[in-house]
PDBQT receptor file of N, H, CA, C and O in Angstrom, charges set to zero:
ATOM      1  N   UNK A   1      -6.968  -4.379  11.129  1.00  0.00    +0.000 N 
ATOM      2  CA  UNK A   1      -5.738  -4.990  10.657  1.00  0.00    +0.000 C 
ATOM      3  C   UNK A   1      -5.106  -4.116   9.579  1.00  0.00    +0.000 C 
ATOM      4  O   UNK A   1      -5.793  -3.738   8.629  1.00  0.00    +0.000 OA
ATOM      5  N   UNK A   2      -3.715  -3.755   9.703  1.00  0.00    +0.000 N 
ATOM      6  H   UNK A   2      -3.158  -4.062  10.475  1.00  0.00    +0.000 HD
ATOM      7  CA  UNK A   2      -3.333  -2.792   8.712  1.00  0.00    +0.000 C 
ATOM      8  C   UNK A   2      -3.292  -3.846   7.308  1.00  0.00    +0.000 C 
ATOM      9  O   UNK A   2      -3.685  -5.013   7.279  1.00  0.00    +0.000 OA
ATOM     10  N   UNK A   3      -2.799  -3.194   6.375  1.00  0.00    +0.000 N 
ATOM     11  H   UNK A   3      -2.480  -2.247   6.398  1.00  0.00    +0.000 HD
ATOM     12  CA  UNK A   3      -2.757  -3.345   5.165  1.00  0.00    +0.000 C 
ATOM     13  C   UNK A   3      -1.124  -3.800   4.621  1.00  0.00    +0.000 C 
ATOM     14  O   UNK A   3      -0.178  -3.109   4.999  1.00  0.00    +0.000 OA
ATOM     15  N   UNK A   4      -0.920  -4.851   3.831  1.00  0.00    +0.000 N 
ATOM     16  H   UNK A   4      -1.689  -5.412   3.524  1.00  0.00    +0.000 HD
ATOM     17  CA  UNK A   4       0.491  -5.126   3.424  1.00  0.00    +0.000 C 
ATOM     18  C   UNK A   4       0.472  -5.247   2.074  1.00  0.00    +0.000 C 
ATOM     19  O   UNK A   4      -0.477  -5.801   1.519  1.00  0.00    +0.000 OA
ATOM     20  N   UNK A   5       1.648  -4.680   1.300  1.00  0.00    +0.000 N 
ATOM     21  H   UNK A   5       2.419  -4.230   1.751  1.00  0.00    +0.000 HD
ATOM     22  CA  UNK A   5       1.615  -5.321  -0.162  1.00  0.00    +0.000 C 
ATOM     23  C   UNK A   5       2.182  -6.341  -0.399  1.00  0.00    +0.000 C 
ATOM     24  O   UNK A   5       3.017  -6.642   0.454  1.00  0.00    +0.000 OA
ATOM     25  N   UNK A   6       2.078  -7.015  -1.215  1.00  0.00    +0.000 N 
ATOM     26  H   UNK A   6       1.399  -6.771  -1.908  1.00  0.00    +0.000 HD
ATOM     27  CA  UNK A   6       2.168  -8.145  -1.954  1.00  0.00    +0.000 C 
ATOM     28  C   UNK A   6       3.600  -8.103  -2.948  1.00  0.00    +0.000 C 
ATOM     29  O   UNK A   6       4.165  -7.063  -3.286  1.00  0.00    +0.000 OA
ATOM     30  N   UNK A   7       4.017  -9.464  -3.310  1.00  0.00    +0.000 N 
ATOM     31  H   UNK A   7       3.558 -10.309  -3.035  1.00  0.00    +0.000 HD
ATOM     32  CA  UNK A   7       5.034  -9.308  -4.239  1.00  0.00    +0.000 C 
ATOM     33  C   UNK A   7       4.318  -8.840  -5.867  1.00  0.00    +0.000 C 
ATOM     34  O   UNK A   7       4.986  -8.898  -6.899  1.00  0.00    +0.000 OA
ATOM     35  N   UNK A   8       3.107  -8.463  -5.836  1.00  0.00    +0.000 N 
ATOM     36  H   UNK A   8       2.564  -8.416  -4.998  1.00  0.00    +0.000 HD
ATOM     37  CA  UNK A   8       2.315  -8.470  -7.568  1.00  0.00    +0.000 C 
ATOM     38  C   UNK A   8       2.525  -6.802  -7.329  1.00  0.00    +0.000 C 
ATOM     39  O   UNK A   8       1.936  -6.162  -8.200  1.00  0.00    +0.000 OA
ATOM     40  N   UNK A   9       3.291  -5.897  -6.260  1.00  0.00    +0.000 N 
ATOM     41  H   UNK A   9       3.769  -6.417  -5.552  1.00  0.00    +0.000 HD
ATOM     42  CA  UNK A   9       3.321  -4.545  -6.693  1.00  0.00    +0.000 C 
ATOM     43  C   UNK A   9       4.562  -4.481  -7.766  1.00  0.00    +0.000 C 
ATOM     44  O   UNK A   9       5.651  -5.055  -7.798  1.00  0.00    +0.000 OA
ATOM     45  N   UNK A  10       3.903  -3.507  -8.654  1.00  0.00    +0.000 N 
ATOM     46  H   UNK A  10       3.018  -3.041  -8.628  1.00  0.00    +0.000 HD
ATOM     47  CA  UNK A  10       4.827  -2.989 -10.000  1.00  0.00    +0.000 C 
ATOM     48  C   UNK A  10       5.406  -1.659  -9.859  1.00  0.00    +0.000 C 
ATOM     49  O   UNK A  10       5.889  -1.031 -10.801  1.00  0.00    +0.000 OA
ATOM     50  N   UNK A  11       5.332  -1.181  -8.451  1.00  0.00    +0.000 N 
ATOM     51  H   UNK A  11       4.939  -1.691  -7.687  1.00  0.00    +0.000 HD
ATOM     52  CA  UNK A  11       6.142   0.149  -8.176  1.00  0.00    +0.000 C 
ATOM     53  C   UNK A  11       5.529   1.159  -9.032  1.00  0.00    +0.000 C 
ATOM     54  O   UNK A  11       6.217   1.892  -9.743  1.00  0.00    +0.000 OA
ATOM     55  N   UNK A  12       3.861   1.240  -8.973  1.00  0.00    +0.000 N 
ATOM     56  H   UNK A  12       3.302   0.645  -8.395  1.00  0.00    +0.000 HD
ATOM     57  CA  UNK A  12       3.294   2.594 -10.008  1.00  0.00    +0.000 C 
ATOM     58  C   UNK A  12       2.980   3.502  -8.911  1.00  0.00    +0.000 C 
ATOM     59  O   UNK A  12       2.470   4.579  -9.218  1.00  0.00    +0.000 OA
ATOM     60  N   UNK A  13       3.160   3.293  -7.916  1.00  0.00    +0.000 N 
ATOM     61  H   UNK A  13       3.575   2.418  -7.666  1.00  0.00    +0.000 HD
ATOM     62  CA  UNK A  13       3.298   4.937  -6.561  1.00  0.00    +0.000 C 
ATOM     63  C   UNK A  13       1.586   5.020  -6.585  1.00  0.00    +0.000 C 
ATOM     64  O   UNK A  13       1.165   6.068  -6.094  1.00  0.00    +0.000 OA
ATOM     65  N   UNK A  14       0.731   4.251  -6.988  1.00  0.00    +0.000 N 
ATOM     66  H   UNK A  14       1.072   3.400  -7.387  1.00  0.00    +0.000 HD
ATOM     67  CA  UNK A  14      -1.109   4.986  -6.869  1.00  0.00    +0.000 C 
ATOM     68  C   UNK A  14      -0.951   4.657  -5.682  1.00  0.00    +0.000 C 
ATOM     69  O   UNK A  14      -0.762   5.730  -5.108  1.00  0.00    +0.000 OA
ATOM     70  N   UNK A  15      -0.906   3.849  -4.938  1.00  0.00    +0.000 N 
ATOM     71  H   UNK A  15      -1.059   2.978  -5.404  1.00  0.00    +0.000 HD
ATOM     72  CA  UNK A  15      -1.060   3.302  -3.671  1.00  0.00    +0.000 C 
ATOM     73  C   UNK A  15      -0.518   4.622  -2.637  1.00  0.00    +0.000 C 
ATOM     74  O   UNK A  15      -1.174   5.133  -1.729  1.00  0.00    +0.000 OA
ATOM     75  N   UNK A  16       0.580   4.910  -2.984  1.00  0.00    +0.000 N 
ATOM     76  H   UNK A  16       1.113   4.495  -3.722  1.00  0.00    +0.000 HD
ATOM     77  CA  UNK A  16       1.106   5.485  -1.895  1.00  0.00    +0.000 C 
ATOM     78  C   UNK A  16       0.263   7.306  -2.526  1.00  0.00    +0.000 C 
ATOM     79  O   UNK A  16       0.204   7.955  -1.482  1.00  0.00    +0.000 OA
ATOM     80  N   UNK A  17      -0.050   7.790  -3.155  1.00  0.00    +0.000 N 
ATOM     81  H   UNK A  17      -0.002   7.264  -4.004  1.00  0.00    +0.000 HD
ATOM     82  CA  UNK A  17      -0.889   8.421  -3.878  1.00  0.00    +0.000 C 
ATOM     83  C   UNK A  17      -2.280   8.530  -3.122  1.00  0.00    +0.000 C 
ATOM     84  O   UNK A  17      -3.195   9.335  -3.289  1.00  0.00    +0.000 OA
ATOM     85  N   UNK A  18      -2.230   8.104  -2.766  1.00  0.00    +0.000 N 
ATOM     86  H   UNK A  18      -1.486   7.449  -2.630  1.00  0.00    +0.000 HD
ATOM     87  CA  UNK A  18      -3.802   7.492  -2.193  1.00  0.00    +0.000 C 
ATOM     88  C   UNK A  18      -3.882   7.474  -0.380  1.00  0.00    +0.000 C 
ATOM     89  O   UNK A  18      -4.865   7.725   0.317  1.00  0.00    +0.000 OA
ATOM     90  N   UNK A  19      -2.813   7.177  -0.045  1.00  0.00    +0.000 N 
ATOM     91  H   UNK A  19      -2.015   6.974  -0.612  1.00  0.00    +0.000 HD
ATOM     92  CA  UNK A  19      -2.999   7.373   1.462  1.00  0.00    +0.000 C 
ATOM     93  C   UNK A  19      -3.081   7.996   1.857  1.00  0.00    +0.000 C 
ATOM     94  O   UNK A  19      -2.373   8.970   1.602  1.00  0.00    +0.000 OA
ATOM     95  N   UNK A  20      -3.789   8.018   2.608  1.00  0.00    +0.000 N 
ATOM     96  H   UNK A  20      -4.364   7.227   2.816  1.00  0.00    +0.000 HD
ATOM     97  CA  UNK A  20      -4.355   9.690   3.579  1.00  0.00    +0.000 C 
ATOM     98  C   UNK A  20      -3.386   9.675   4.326  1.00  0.00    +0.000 C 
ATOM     99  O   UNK A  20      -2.557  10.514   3.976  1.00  0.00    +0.000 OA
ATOM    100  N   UNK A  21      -2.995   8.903   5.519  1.00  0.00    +0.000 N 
ATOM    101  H   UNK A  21      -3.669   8.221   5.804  1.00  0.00    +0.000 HD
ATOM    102  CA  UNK A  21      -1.757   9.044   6.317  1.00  0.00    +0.000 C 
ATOM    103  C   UNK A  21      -0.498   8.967   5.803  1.00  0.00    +0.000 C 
ATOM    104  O   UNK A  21       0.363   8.876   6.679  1.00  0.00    +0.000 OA
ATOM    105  N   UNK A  22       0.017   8.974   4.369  1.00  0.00    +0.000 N 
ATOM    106  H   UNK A  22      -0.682   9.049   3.657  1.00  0.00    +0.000 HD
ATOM    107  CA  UNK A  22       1.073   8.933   3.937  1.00  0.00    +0.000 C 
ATOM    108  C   UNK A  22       1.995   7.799   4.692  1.00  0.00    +0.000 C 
ATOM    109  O   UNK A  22       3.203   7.937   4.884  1.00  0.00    +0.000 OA
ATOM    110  N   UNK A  23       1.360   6.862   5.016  1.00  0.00    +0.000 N 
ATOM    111  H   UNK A  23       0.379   6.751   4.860  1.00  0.00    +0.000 HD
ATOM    112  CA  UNK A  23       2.097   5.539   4.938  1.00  0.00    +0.000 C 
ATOM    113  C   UNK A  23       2.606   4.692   4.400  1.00  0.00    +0.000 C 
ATOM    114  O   UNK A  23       3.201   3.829   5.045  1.00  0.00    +0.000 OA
ATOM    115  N   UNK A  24       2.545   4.667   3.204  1.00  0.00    +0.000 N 
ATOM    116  H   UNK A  24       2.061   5.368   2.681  1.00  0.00    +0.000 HD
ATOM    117  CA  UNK A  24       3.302   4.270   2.012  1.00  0.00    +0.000 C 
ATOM    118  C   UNK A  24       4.364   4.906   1.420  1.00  0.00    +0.000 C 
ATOM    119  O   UNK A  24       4.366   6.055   0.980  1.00  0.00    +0.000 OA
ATOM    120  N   UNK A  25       5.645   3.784   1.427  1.00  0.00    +0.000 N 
ATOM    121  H   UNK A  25       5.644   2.850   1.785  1.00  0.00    +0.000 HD
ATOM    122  CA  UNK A  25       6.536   4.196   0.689  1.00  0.00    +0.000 C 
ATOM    123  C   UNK A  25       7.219   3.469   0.244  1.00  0.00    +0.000 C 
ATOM    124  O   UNK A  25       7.158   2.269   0.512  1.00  0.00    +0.000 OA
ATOM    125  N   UNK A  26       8.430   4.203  -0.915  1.00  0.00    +0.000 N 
ATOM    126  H   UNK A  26       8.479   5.178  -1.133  1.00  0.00    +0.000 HD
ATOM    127  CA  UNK A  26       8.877   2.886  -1.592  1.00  0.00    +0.000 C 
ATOM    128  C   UNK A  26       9.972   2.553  -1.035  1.00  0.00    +0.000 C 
ATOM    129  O   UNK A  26      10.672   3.220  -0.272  1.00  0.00    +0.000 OA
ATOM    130  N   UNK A  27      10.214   0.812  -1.680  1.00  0.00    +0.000 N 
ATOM    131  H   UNK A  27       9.646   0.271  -2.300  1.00  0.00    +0.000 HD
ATOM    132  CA  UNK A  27      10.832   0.019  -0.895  1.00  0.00    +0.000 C 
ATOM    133  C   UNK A  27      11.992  -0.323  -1.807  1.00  0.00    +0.000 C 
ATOM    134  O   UNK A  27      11.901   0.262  -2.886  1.00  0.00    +0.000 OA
ATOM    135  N   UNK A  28      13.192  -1.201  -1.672  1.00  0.00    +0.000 N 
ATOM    136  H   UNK A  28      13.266  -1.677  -0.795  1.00  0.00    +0.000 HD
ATOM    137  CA  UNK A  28      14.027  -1.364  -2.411  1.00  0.00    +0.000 C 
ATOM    138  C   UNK A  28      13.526  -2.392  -4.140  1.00  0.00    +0.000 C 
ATOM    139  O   UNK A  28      14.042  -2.210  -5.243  1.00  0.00    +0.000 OA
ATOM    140  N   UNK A  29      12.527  -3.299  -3.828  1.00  0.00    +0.000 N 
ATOM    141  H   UNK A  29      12.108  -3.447  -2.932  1.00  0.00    +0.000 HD
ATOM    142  CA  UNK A  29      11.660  -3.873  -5.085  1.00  0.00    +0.000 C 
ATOM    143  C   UNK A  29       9.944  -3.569  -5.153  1.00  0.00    +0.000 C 
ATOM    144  O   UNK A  29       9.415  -3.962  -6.192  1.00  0.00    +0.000 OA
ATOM    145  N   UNK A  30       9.300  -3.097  -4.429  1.00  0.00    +0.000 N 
ATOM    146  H   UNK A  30       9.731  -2.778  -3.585  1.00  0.00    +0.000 HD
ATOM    147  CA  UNK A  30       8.304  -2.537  -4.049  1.00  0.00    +0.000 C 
ATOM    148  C   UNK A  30       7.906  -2.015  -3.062  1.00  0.00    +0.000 C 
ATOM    149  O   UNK A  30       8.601  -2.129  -2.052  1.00  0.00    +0.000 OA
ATOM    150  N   UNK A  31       6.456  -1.142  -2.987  1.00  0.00    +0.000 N 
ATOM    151  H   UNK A  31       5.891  -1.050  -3.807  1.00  0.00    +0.000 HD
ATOM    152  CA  UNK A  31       6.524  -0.517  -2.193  1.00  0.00    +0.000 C 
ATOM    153  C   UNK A  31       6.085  -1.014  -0.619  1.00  0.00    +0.000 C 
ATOM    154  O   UNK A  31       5.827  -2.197  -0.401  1.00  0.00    +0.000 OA
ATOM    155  N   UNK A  32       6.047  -0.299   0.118  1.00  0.00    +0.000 N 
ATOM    156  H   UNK A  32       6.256   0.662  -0.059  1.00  0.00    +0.000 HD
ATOM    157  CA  UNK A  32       6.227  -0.964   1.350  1.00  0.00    +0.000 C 
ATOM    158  C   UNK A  32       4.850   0.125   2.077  1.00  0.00    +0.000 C 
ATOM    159  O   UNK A  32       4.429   1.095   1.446  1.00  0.00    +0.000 OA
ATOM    160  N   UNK A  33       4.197  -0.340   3.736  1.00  0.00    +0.000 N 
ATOM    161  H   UNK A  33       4.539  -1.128   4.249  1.00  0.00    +0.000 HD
ATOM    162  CA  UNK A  33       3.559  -0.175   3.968  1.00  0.00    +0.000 C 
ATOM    163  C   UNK A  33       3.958   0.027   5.740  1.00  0.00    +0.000 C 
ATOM    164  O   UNK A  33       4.450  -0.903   6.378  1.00  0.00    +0.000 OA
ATOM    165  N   UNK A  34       3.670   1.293   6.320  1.00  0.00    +0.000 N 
ATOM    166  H   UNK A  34       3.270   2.049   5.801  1.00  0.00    +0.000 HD
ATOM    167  CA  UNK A  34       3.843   1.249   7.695  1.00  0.00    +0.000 C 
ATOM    168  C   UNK A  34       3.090   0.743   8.466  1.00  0.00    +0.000 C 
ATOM    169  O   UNK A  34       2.251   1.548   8.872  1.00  0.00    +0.000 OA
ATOM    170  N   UNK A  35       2.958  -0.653   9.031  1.00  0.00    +0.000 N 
ATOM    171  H   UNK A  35       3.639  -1.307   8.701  1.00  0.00    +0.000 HD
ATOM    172  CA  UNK A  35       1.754  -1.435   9.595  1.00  0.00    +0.000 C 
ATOM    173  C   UNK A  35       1.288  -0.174  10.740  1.00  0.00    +0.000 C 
ATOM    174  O   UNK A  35       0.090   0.108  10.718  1.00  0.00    +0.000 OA
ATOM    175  N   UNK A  36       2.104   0.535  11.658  1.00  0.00    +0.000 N 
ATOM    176  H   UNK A  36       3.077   0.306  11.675  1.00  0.00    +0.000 HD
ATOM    177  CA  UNK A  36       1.888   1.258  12.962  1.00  0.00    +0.000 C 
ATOM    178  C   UNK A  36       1.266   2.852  11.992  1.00  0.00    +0.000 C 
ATOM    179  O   UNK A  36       1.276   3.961  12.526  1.00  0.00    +0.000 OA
ATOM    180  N   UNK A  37       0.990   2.716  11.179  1.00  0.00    +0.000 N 
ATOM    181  H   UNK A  37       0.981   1.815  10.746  1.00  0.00    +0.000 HD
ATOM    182  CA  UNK A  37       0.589   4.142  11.132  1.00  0.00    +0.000 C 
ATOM    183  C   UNK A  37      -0.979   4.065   9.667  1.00  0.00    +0.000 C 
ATOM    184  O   UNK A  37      -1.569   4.920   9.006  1.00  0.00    +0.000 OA
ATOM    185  N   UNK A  38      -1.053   2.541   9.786  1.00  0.00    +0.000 N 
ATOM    186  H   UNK A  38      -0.574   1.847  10.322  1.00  0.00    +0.000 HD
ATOM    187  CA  UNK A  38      -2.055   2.258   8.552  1.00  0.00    +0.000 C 
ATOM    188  C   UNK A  38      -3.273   2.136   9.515  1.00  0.00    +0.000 C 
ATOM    189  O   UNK A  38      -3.326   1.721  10.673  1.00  0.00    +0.000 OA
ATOM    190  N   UNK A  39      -4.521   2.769   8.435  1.00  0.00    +0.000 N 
ATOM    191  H   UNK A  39      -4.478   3.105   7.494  1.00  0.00    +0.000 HD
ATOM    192  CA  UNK A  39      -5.607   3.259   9.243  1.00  0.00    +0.000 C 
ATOM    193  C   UNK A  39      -6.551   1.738   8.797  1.00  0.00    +0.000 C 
ATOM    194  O   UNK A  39      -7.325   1.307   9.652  1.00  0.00    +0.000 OA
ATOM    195  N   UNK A  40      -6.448   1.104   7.652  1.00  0.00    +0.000 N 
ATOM    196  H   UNK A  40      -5.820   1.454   6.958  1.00  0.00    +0.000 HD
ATOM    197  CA  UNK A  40      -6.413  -0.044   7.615  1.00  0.00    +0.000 C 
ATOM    198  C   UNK A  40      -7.992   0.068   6.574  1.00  0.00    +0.000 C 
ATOM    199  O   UNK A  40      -8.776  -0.843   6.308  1.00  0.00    +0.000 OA
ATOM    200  N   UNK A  41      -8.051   1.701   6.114  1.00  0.00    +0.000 N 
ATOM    201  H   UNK A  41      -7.415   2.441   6.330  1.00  0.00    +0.000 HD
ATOM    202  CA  UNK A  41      -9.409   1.981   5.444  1.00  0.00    +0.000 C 
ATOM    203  C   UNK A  41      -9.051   1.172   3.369  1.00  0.00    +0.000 C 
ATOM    204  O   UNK A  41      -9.822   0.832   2.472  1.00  0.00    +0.000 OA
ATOM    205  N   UNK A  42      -8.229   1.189   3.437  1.00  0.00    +0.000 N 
ATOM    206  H   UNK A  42      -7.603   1.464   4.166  1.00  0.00    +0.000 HD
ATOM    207  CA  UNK A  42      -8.618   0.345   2.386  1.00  0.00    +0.000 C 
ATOM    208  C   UNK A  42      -8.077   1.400   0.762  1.00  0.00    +0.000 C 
ATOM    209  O   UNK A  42      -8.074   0.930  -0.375  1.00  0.00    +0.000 OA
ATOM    210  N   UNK A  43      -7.892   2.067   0.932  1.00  0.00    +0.000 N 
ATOM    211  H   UNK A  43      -7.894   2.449   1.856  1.00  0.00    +0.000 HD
ATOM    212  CA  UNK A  43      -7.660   3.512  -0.105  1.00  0.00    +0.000 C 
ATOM    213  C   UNK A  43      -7.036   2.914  -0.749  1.00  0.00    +0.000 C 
ATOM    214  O   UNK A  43      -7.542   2.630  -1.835  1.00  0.00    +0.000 OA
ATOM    215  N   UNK A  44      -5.701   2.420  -0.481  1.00  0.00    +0.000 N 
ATOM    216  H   UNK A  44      -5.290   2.650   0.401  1.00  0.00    +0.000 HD
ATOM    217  CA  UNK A  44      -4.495   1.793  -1.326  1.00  0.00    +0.000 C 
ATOM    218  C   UNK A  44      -5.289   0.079  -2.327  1.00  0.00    +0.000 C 
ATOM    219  O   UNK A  44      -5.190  -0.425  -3.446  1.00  0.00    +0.000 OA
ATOM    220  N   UNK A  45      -5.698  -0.083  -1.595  1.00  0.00    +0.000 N 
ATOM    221  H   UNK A  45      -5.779   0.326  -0.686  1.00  0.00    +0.000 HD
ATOM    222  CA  UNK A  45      -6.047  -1.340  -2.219  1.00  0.00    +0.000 C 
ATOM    223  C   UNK A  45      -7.325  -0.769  -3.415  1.00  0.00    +0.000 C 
ATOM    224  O   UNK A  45      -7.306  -1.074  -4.607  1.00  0.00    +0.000 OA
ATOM    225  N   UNK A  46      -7.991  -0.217  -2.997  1.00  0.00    +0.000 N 
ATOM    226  H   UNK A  46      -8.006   0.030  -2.028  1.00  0.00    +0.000 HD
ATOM    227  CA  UNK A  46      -9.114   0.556  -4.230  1.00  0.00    +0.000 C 
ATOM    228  C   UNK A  46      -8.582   1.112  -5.132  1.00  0.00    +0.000 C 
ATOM    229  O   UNK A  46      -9.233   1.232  -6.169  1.00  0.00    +0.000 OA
ATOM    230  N   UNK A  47      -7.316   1.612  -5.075  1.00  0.00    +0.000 N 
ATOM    231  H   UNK A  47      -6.787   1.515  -4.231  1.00  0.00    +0.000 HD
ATOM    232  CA  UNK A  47      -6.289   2.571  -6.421  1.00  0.00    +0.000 C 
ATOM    233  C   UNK A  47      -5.530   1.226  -7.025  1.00  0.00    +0.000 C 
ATOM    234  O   UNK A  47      -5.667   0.939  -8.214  1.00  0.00    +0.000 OA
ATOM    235  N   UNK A  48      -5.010   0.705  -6.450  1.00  0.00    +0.000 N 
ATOM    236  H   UNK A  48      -4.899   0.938  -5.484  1.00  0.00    +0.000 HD
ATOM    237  CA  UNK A  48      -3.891  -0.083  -6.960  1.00  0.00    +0.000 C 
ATOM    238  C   UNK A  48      -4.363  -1.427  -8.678  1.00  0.00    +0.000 C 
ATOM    239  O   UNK A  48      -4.998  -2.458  -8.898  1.00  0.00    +0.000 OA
ATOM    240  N   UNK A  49      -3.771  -0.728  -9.182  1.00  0.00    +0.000 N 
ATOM    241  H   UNK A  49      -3.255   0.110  -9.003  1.00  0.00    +0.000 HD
ATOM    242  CA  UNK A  49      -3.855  -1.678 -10.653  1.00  0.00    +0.000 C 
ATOM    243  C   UNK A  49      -3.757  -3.080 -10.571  1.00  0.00    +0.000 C 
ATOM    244  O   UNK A  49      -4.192  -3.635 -11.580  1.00  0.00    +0.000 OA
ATOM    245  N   UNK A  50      -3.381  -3.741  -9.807  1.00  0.00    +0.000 N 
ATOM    246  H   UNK A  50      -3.028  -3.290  -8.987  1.00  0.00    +0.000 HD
ATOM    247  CA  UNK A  50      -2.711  -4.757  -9.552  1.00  0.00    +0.000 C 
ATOM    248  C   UNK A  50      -3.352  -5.748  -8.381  1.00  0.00    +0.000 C 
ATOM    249  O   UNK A  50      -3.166  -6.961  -8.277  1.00  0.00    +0.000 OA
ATOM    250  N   UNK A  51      -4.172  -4.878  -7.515  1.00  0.00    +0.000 N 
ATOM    251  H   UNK A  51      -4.323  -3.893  -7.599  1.00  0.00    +0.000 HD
ATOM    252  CA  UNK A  51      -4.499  -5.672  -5.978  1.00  0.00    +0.000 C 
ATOM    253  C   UNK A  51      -3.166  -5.826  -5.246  1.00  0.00    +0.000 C 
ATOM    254  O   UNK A  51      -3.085  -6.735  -4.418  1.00  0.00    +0.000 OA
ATOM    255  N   UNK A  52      -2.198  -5.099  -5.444  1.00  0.00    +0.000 N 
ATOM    256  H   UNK A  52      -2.263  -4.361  -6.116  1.00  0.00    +0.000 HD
ATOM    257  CA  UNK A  52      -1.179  -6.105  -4.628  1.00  0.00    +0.000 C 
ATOM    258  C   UNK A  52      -1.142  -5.711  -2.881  1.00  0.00    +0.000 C 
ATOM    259  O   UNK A  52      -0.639  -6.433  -2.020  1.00  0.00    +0.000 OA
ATOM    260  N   UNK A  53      -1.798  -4.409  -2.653  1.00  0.00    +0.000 N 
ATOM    261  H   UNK A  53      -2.207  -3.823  -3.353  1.00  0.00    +0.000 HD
ATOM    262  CA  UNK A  53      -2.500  -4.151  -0.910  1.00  0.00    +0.000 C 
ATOM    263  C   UNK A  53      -3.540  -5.374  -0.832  1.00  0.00    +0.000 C 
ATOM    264  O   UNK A  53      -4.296  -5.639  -1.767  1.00  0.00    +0.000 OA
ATOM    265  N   UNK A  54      -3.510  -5.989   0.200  1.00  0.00    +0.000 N 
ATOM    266  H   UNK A  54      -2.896  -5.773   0.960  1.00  0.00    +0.000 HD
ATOM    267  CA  UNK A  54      -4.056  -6.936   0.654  1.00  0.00    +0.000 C 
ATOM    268  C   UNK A  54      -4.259  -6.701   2.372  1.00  0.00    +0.000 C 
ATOM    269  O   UNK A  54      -3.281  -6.412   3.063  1.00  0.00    +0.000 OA
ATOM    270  N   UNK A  55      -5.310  -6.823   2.826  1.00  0.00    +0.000 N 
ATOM    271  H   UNK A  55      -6.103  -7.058   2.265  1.00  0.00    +0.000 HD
ATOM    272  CA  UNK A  55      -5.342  -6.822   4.691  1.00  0.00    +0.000 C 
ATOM    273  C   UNK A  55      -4.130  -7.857   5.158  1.00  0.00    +0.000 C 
ATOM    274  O   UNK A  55      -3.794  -8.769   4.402  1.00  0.00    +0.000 OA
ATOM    275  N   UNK A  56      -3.643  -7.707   6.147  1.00  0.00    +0.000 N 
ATOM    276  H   UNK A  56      -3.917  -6.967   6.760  1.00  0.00    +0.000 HD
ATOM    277  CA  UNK A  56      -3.161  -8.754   6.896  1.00  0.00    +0.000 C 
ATOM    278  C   UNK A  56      -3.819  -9.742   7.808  1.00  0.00    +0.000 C 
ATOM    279  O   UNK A  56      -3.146 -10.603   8.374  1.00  0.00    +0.000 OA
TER     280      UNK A  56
């Protein structure tokens, strides 16, 4: 199951920092997540200050 963020992202870019597939990017109030290209390993959610990557 890929990975989605949450409304608790604060736009600090670790997440997208962190993806190996460079699937993360930012969004107009946070950042956003390409469900079709997320490997679903979890990277973003282990960096993120916040938890706001969550599985779907």
């Amino acid at each position: 199951m890929a990975y989605k963020i949450t409304d608790d992202c604060i736009s600090c870019g670790a997440c997208a920092d962190a993806c190996p597939v460079s699937c993360i990017s930012e969004g107009d109030s946070k950042y956003v997540i390409d469900a079709d290209s997320c490997l679903s390993c979890g990277a973003c959610a282990g960096t993120c200050p916040v938890g706001a990557p969550v599985e779907e």
